[in-house]
Residue, then its C-alpha position, 0 to 999 in steps of 0.5 A: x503478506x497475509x490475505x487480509x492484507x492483500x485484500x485491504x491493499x486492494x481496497x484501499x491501499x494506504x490503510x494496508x500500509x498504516x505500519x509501515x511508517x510515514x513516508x510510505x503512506x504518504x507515496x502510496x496515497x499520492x499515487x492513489x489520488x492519480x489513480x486506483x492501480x499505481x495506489x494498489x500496486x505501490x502498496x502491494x510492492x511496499x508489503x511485499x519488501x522482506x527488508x522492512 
């Protein structure tokens, strides 16, 4: 996970997700709607992930 990441995750978490396929950005800006923590949270769990 790269600073630039980190730092696109925290201000506007679904573009910091782009790559990570659709169901992804989906969930993130959903929980982005309902609030700005779920959304950053959510999407610095979904970079973190070594799987994808």
């Amino acid at each position: 996970m790269s600073f630039w990441r980190v730092l696109l995750s925290i201000i506007c978490p679904p573009l910091a997700v782009l790559d990570k396929g659709c169901g992804s950005i989906f969930i993130v800006f959903l929980l982005w709607l309902c609030g700005w923590v779920p959304g950053v949270i959510a999407a610095l769990v979904i970079l973190n992930n070594p799987k994808r």
